[in-house]
PyMOL commands that place a pseudoatom at each C-alpha (Angstrom):
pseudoatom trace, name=CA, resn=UNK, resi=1, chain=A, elem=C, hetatm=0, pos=[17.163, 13.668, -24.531]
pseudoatom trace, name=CA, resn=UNK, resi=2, chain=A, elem=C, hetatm=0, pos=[14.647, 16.298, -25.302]
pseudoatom trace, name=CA, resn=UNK, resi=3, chain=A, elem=C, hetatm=0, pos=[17.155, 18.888, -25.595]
pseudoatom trace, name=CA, resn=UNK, resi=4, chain=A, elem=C, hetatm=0, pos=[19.354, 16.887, -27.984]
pseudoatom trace, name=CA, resn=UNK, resi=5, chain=A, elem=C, hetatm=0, pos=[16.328, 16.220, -30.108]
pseudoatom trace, name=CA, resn=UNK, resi=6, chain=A, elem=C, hetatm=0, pos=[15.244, 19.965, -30.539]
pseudoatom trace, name=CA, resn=UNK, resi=7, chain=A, elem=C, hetatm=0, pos=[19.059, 21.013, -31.326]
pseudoatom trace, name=CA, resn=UNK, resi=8, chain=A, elem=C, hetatm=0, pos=[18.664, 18.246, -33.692]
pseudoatom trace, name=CA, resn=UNK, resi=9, chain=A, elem=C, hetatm=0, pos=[15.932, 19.987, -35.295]
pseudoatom trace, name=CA, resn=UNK, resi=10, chain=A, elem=C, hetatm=0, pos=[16.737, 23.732, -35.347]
pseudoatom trace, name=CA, resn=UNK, resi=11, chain=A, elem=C, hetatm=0, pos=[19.608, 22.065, -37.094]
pseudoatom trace, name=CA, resn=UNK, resi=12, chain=A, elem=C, hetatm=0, pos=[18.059, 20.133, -39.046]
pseudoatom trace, name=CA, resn=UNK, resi=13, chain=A, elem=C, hetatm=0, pos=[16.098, 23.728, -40.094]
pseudoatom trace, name=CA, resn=UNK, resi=14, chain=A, elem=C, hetatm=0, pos=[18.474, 25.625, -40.538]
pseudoatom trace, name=CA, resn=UNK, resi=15, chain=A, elem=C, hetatm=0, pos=[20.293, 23.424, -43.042]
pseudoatom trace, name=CA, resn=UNK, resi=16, chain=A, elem=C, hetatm=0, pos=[16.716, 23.625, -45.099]
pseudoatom trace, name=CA, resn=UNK, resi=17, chain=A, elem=C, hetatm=0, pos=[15.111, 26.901, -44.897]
pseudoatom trace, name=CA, resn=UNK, resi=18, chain=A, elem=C, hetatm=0, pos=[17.190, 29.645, -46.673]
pseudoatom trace, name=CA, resn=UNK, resi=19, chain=A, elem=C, hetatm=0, pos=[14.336, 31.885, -46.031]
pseudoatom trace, name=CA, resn=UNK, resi=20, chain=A, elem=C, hetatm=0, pos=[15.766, 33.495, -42.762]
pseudoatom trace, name=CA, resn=UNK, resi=21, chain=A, elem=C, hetatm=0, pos=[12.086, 34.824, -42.123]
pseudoatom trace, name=CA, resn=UNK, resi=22, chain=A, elem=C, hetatm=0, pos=[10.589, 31.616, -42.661]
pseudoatom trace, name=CA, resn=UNK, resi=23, chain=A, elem=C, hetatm=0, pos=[13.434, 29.954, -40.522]
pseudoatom trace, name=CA, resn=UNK, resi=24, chain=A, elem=C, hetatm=0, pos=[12.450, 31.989, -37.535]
pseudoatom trace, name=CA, resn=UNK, resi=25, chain=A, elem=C, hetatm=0, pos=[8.711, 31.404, -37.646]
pseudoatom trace, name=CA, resn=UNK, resi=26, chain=A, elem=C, hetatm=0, pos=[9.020, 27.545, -37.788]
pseudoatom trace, name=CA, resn=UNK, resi=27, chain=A, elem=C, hetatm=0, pos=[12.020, 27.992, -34.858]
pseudoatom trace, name=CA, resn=UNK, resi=28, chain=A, elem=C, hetatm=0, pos=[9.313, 30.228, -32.612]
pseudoatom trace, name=CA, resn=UNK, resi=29, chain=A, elem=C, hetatm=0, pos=[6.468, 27.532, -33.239]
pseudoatom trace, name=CA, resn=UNK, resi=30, chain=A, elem=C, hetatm=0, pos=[8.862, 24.697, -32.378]
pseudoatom trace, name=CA, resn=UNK, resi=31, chain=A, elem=C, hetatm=0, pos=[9.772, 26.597, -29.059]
pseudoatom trace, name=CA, resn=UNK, resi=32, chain=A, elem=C, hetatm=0, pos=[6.187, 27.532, -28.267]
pseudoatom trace, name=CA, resn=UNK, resi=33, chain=A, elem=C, hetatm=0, pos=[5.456, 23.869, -28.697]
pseudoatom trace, name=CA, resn=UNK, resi=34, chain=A, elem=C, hetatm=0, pos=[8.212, 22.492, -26.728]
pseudoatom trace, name=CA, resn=UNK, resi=35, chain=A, elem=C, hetatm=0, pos=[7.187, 25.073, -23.642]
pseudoatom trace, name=CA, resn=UNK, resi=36, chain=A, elem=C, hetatm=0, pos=[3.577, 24.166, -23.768]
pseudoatom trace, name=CA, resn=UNK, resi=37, chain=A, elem=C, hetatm=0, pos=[4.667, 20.294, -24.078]
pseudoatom trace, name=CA, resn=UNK, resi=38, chain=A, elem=C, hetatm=0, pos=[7.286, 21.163, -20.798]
pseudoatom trace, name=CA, resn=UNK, resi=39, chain=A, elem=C, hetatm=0, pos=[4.228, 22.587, -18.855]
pseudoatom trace, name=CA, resn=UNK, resi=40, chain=A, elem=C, hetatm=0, pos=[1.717, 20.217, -19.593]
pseudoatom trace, name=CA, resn=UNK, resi=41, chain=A, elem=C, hetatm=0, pos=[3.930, 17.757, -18.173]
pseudoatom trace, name=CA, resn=UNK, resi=42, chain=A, elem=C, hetatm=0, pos=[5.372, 19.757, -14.890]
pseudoatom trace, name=CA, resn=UNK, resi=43, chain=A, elem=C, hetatm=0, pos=[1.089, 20.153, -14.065]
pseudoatom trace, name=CA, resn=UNK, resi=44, chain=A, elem=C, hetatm=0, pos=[1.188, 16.500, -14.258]
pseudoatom trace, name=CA, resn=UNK, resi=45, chain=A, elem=C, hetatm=0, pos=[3.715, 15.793, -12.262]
pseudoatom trace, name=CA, resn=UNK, resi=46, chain=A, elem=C, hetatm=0, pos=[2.096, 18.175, -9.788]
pseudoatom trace, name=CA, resn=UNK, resi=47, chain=A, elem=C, hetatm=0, pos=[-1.046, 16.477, -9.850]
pseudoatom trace, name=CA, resn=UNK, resi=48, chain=A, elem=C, hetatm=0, pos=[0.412, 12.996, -9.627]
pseudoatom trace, name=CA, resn=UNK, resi=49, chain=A, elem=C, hetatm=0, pos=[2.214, 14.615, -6.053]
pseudoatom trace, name=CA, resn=UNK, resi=50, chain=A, elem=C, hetatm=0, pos=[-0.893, 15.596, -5.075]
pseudoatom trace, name=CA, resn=UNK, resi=51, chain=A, elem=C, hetatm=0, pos=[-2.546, 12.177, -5.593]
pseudoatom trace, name=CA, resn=UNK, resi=52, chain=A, elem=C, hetatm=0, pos=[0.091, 10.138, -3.811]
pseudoatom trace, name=CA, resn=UNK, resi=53, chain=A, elem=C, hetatm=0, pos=[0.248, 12.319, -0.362]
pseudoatom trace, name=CA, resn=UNK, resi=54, chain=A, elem=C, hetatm=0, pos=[-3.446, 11.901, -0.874]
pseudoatom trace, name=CA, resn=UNK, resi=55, chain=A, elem=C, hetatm=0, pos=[-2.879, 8.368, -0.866]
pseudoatom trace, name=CA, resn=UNK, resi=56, chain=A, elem=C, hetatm=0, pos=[-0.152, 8.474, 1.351]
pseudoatom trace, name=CA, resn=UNK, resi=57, chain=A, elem=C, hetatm=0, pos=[-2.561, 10.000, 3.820]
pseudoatom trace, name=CA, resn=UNK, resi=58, chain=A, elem=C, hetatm=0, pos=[-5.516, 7.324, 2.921]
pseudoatom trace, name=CA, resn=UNK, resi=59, chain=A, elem=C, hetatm=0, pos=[-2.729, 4.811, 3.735]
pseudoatom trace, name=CA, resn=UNK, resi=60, chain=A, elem=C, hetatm=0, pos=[-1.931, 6.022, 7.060]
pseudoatom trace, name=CA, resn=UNK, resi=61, chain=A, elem=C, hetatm=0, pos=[-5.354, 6.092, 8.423]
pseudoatom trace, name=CA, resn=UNK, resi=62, chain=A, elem=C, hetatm=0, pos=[-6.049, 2.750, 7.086]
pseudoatom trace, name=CA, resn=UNK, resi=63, chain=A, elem=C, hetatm=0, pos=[-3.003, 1.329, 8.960]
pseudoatom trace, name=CA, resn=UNK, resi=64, chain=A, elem=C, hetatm=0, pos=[-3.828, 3.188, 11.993]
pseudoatom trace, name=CA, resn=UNK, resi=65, chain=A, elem=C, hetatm=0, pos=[-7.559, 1.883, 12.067]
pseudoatom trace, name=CA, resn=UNK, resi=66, chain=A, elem=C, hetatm=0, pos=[-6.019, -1.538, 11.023]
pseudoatom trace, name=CA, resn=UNK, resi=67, chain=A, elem=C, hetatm=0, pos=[-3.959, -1.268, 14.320]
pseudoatom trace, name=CA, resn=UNK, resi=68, chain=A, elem=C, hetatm=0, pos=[-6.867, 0.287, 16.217]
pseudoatom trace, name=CA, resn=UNK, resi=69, chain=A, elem=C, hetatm=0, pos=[-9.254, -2.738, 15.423]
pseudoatom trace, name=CA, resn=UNK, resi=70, chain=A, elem=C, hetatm=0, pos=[-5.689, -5.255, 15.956]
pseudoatom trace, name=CA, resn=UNK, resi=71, chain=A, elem=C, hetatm=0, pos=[-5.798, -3.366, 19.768]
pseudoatom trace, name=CA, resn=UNK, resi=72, chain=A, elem=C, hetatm=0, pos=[-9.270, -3.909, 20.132]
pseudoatom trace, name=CA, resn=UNK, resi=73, chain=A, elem=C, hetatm=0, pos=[-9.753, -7.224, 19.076]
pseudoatom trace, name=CA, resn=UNK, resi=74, chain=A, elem=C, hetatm=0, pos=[-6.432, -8.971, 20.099]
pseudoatom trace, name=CA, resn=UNK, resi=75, chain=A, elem=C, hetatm=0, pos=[-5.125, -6.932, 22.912]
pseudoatom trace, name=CA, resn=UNK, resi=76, chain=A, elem=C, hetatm=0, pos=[-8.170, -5.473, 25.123]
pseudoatom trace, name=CA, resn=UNK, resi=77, chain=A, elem=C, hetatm=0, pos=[-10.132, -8.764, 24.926]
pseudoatom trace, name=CA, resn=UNK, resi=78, chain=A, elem=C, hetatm=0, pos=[-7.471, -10.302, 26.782]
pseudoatom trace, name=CA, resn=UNK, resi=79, chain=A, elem=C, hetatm=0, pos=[-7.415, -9.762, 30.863]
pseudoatom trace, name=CA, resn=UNK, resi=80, chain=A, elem=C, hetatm=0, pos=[-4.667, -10.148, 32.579]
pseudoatom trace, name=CA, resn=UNK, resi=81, chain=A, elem=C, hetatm=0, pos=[-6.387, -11.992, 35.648]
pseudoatom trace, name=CA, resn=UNK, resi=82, chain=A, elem=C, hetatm=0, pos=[-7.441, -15.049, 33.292]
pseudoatom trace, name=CA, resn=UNK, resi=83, chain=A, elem=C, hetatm=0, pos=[-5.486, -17.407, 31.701]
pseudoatom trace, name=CA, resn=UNK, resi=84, chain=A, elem=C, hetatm=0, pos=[-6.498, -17.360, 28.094]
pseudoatom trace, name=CA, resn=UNK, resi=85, chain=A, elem=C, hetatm=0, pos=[-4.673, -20.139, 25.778]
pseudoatom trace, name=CA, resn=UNK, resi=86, chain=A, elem=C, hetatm=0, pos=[-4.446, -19.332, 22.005]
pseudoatom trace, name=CA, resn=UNK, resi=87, chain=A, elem=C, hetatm=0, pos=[-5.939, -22.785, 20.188]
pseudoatom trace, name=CA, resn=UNK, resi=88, chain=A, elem=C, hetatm=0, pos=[-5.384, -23.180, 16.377]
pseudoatom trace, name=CA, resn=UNK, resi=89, chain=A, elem=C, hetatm=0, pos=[-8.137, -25.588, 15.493]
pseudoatom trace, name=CA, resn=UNK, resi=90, chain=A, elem=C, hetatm=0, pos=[-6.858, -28.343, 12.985]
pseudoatom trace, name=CA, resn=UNK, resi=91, chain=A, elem=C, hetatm=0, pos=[-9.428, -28.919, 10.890]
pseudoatom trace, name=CA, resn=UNK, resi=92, chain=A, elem=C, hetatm=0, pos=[-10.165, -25.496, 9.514]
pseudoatom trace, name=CA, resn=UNK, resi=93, chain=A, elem=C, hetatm=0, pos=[-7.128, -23.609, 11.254]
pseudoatom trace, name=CA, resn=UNK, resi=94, chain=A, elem=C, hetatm=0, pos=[-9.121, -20.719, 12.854]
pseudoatom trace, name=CA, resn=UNK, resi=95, chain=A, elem=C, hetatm=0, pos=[-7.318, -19.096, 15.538]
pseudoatom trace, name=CA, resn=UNK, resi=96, chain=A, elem=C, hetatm=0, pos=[-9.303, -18.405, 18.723]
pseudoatom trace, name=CA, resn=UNK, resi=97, chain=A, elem=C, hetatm=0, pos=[-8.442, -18.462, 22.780]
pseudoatom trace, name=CA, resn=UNK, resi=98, chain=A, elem=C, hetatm=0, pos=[-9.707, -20.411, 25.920]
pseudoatom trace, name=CA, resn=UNK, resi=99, chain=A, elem=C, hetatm=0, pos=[-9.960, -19.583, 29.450]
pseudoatom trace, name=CA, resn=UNK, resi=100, chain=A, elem=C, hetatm=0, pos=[-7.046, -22.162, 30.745]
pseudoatom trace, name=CA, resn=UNK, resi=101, chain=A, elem=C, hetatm=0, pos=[-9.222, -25.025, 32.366]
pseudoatom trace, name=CA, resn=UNK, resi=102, chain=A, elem=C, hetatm=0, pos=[-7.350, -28.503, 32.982]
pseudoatom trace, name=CA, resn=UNK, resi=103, chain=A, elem=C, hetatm=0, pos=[-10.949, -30.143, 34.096]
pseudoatom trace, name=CA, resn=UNK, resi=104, chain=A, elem=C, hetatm=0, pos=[-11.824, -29.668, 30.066]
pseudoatom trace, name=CA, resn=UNK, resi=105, chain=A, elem=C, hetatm=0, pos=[-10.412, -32.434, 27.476]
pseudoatom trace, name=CA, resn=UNK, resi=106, chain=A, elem=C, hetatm=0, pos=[-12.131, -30.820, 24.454]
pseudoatom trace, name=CA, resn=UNK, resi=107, chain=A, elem=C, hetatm=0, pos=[-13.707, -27.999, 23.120]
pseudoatom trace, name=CA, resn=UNK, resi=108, chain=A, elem=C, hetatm=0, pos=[-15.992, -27.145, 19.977]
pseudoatom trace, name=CA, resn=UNK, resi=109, chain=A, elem=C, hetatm=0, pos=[-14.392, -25.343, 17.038]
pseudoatom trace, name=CA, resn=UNK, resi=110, chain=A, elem=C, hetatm=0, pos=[-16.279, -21.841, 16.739]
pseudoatom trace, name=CA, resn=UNK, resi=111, chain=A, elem=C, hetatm=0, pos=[-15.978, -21.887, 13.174]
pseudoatom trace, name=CA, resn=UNK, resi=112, chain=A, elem=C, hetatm=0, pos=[-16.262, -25.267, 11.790]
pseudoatom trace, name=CA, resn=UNK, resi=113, chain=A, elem=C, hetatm=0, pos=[-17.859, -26.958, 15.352]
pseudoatom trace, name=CA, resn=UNK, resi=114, chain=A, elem=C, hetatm=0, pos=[-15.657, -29.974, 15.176]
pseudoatom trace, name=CA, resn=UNK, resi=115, chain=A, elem=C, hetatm=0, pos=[-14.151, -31.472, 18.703]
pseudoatom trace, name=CA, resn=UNK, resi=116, chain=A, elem=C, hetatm=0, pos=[-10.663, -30.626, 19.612]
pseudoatom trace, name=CA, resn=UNK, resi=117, chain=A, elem=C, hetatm=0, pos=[-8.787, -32.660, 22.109]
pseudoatom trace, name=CA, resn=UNK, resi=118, chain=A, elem=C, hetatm=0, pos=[-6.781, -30.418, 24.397]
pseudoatom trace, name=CA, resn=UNK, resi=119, chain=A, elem=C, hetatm=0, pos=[-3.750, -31.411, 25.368]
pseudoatom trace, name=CA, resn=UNK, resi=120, chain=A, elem=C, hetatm=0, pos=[-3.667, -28.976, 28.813]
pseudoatom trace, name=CA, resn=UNK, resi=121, chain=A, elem=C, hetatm=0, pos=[0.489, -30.412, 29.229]
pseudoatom trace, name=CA, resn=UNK, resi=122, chain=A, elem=C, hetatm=0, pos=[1.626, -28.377, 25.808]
pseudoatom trace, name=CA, resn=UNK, resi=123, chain=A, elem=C, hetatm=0, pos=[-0.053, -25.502, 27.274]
pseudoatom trace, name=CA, resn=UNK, resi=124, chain=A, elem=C, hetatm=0, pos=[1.234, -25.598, 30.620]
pseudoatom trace, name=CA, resn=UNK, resi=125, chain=A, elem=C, hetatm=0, pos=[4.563, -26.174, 29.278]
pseudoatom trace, name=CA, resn=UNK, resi=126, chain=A, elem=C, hetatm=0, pos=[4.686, -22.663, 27.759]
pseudoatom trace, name=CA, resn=UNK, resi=127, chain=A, elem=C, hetatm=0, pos=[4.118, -21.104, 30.769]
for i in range(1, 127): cmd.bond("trace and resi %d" % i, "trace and resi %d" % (i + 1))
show_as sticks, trace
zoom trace
């Protein structure tokens, strides 16, 4: 598209300058203009490649803390010698666990402290 354009010009030029010394100046400042325009825009294209692997970079250190703290806090918490039971409170929908207990027939929300009826044959149902 560029290209076309400055062949459209030169053209363009040459059909209007008879002055062949005159002709050549304006072509030179043209193509000193065009090259200057042509770098200016392959350094920003190198600094835009520079900013996204800099990104890129950011982004995969945020994912791996993001699975780091998902490990922590989902995975290590939970021993394997206890029965923990994920509970889904329905009155504010926070997500939390319970040591498996069939003696308890409610528990207090941790978030909103409403009671929760457990219902300890859904939960031994998926097991």
């Amino acid at each position: 598209m560029l290209k076309d354009k400055f062949k459209e010009v030169i053209k363009s030029l040459e059909g209007n300058l008879e002055n062949k010394k005159d002709l050549m100046y304006v072509k030179n400042l043209i193509a000193d203009l065009t090259m200057e325009y042509l770098e200016d825009i392959e350094n920003l294209q190198s600094l835009y490649k520079q900013k996204i692997a800099i990104f890129e970079n950011r982004l995969t250190g945020l994912e791996n803390e993001m699975q780091r703290l998902d490990n922590e806090i989902f995975q290590e918490d939970v021993d394997d010698d206890t029965d923990l039971e994920p509970i889904q409170c329905p009155y504010c929908n926070t997500n939390f666990f319970i040591e498996f207990d069939n003696t308890k027939k409610e528990i207090k929300c941790p978030d909103c402290k409403n009671i929760i009826e457990l219902d300890w044959g859904n939960f031994e149902d998926d097991m």
